[in-house]
N, C-alpha and C positions, 0 to 999 in steps of 0.2 A: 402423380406418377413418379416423379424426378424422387421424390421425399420417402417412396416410396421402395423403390431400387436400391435407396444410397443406403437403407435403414438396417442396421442387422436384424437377422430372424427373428431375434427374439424380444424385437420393437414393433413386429407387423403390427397388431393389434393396437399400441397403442397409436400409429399413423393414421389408422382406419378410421379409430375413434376423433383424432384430428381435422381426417381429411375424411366425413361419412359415405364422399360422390365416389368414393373406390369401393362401394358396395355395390356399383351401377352396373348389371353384367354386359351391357351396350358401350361402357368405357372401357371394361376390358376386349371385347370384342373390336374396338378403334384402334388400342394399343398394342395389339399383336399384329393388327395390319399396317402400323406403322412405324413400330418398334420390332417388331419381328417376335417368334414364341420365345420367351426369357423365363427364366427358372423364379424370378417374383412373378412373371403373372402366372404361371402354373402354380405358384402357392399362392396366389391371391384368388385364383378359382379353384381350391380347395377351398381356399377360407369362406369363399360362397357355398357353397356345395354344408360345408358343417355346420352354418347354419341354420340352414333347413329344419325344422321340424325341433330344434335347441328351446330350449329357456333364453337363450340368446339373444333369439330373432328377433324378436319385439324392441329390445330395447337399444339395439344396432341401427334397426331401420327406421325406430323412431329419429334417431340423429339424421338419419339421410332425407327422411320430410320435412324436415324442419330444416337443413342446410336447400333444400330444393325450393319448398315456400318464401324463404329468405333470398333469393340469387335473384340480383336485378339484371343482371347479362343476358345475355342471349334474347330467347322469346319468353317475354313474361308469364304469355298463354302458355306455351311449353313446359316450362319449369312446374306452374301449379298441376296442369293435367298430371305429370307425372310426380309429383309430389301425392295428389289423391292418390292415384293408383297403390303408391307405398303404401301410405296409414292405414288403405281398405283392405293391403293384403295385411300389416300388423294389427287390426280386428278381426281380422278372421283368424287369425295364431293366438290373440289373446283376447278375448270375447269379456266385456265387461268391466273394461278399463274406462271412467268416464273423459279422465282426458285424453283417450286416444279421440271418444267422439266429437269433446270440444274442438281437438286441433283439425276433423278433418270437416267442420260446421265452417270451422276458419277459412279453409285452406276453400269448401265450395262458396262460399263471400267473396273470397279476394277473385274468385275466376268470374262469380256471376257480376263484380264490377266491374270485370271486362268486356263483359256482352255488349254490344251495339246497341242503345237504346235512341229512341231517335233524341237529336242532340246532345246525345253522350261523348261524341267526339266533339272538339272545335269544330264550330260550323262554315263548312264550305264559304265561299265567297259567292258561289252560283245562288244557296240558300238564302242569302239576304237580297237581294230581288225580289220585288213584287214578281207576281205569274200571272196566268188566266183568270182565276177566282178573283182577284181584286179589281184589274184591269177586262173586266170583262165588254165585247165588245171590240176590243182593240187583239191587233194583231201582229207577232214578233218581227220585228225589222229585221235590222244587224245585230248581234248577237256574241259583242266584246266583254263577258263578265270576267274575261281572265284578263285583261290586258288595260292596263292604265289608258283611260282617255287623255288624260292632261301627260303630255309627252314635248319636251321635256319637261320633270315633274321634282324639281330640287329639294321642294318643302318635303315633298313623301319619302325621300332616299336622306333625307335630314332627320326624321323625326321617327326614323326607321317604320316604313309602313311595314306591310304584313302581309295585304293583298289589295289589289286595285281592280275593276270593271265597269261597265257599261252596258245598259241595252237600250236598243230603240224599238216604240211601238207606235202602229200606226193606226186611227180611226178612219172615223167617215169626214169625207174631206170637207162637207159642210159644218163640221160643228166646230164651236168655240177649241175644243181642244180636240188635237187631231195628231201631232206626235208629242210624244215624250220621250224622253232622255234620261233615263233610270241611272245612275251612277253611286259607287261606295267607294269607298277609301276606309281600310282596317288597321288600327293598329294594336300596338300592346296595352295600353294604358290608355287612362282618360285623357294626362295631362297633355301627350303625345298629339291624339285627336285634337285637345282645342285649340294646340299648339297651330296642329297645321289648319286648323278651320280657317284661324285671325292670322295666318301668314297673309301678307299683303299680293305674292307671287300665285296663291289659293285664289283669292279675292278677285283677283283683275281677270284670270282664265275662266272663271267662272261666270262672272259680271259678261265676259265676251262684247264689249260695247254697248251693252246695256245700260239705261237711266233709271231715276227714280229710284236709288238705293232704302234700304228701309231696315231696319231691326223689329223683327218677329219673334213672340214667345211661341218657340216649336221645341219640343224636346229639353235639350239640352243647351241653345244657343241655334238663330238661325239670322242668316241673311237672307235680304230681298234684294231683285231688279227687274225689272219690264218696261217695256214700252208697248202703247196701243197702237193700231193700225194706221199707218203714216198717211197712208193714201190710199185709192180705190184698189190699186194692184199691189199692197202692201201688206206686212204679214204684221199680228200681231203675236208676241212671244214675252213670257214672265219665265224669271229664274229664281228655286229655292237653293239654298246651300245653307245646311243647320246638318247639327249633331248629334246622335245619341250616341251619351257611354264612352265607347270608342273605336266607331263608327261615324264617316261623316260623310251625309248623303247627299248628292245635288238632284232636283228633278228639274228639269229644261225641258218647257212647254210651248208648243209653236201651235198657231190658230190653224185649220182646211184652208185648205187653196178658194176654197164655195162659201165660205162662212159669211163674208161679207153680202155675196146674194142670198143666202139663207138668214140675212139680219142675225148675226150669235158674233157677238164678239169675244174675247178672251179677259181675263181681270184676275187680279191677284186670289181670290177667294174661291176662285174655281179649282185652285193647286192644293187647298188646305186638307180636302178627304183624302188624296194621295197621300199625304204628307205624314197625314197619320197613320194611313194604314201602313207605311214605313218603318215610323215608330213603333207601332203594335209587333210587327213580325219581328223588327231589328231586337226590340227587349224582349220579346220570346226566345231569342235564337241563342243571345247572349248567356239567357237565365239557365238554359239547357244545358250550357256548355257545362255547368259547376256539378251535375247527375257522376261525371266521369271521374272528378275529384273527390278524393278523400272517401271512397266506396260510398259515395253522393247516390248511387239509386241503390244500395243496399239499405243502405242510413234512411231514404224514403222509406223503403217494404217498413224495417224496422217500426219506425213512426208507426205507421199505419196498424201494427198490430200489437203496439204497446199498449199499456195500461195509462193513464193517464197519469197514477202516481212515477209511473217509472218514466218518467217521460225525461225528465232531469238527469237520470244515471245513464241516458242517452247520447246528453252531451258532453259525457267524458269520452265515451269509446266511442262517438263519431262528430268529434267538434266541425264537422263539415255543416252541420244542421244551425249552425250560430251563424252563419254567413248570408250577412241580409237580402243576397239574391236567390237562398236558396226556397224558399218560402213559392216562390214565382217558378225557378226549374220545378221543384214538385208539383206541383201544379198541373205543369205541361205532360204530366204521364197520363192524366184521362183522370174522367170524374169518380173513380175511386180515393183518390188520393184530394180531392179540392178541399172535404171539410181540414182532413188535417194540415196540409196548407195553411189554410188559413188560421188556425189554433197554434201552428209552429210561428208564425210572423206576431201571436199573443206573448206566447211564451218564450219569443227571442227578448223581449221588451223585459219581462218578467224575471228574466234571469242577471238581468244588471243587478236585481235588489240584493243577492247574496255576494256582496262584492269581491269574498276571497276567490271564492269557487268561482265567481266569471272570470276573475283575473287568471287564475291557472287555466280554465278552458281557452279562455282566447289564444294566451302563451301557445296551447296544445294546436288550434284552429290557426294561427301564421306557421309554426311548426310546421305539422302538415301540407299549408300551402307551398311554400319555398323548399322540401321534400317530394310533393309527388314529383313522378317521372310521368305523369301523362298529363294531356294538353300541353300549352305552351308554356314553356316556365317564364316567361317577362310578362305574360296573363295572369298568372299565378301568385307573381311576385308583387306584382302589383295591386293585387286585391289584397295583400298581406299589407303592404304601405298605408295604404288607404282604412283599413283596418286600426295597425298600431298610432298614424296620426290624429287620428281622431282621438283614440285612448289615450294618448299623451297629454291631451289637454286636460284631461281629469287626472291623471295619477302621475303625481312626481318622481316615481319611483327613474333612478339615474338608468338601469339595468335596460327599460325599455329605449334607451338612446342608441344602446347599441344594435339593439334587433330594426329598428328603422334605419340605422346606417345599411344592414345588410339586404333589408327588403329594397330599398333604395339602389344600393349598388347590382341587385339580382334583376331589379327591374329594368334597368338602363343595360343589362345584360353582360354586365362585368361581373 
């Protein structure tokens, strides 16, 4: 609007074509109630007005869809809804333009990547919880998933947690296992999580005076501790504390009050189906998150109704589909989607053979990541590190030294 004022008459036009958002008749309708009626917006709403029903119109309004589909400000959703709106009104002015269709096939992609798909967003901290279906039988105690248990909690504000909680559930008081103690700790990164897994100040809060320490294959990395029932009026109680990804979960399992008149004692191996159904939900939830990147459940649909030779010119215009957890979110949309699932975790494999073409996809696939604006970018960043470190080990190329400085630096969130 300023550029727009200051411009002589006989520049409108080319301002317009500058600035396409002052074809917006809602901008000009802002700028009269806040600028007051000015003799530019009275020929700025002529200028709207002529072209109407013009040879014009088409190729004016095509600049203002494409300045709308482009604007990361504001509401993403907003920008697109009203970006379609333009191009379906410059198809209906000029009927049989293939690239008006292309751009508005575009423009309804980038919004259906918006949609809520379940774990399309980062997933809640309440989401990684076991529920009722796993635990079934037992019933919700206290109910701290938003609220750090370990308080003060130095390692988590060090290693920049994300989110922390807890819940407690309770059984029948005679059996071996009778409460449990659900707990997560989220961060950005993997290295973060193992960081604070093997923190010693982790370690001792979690142990709580517990013996019998132990190293378990769970996951990612897990500790053990327990002790059995000391005496007749004594409780018997085991601790897990292990990792997935970058999540790190504790389960704290204390025996019924009756258990020992009921003959059921408690033992390490009674924790392990918990432990995994932990596991299962925590990598479901994680794998979900990536549907939301990089138009990750578009790129699904995509898959699914491609040709199998096209399957490759796929992962140029959606190097989201090269990301070895995507294999696992597609999956998680329903059994439409599992065969090719699982033919994408083939053909992720497949496509190292054409070493130029993976090399540019990947370049395209961290791009992308340390770019989106949705989810969390030290999430994002980090799957891009983790990505180019590994590719550093095979290709010398000096160029990739510097995109891991950056993924590096995005991830630590500098």
């Amino acid at each position: 609007m300023r550029a727009f004022h200051a411009a002589p008459e006989s520049d409108a036009w080319k301002i317009v074509e500058r600035h396409p958002v002052l074809l917006l008749p809602e901008l000009v309708d802002v700028a009269e109630r806040v600028l007051g009626r000015t003799r530019a917006l009275g020929g700025l709403r002529e200028m709207h007005h002529s072209l109407h029903g013009s040879p014009a119109y088409a190729p004016y309004h095509r600049l203002l869809a494409t300045a709308l589909a482009g604007e990361r400000r504001g509401s993403r959703r907003t920008n697109l809804e009203r970006a379609l709106a333009v191009i379906q009104d410059v198809r209906r002015a000029a009927t049989g333009d293939p690239a008006d269709e292309r751009a508005e096939q575009a423009i309804r992609e980038a919004l259906e990547a918006l949609t809520p798909v379940p774990g399309a967003r980062p997933p809640t901290i309440h989401a990684l919880f076991l529920d009722e279906a796993e635990l079934a039988g037992f019933r919700r105690g206290a109910d701290q998933r938003g609220e750090n248990p370990n308080q003060p909690d130095r390692a988590y504000a060090t290693h920049g947690g994300l989110a922390a909680g807890a819940a407690e559930w309770l059984g029948d008081e005679a059996a071996a296992v009778h409460r449990i103690v659900d707990a997560r700790w989220v961060f950005a990164s993997t290295k973060a999580a193992k960081a604070y897994l093997d923190s010693p100040g982790t370690q001792l809060i979690a142990r709580d005076g517990l013996g019998n320490p132990a190293v378990l294959q769970i996951a990612d990395g897990a500790h053990a501790w327990g002790d059995a029932r000391s005496s007749p009026g004594g409780r018997g109680r085991q601790c897990l504390l292990f990792r997935v990804d970058r999540v790190v979960a504790r389960l704290d399992v204390t025996d019924g009050p009756r258990a020992a008149q009921a003959l059921q004692a408690l033992s390490r191996p009674q924790l392990l189906p918990y432990a995994d159904a932990v596991v299962r939900r925590v990598r479901r939830l994680l794998a979900q998150y990536w549907l939301a990147i990089g138009r990750g459940t578009v790129a699904a649909q995509k898959l699914v109704q491609a040709q199998s030779r096209k399957v490759d010119l796929l992962f140029v215009e959606y190097p989201i589909l090269l990301l070895p957890e995507f294999p696992t979110a597609m999956a998680s949309l329903g059994d439409a989607y599992h065969a090719a699932a699982e033919q994408l975790a083939i053909r992720q494999g497949a496509a190292r053979s054409n070493w130029q073409t993976y090399r540019d996809n990947l370049r395209e696939l961290v791009r992308t990541l340390l770019d989106e604006t949705a989810g969390e970018p030290r999430v994002n960043a980090d799957a891009a590190l983790r990505l180019v470190s590994a590719h550093r080990r095979l290709d010398t190329d000096y160029a990739w030294a510097a995109v891991e400085a950056e993924c590096s630096a995005r991830a630590a969130g500098t």
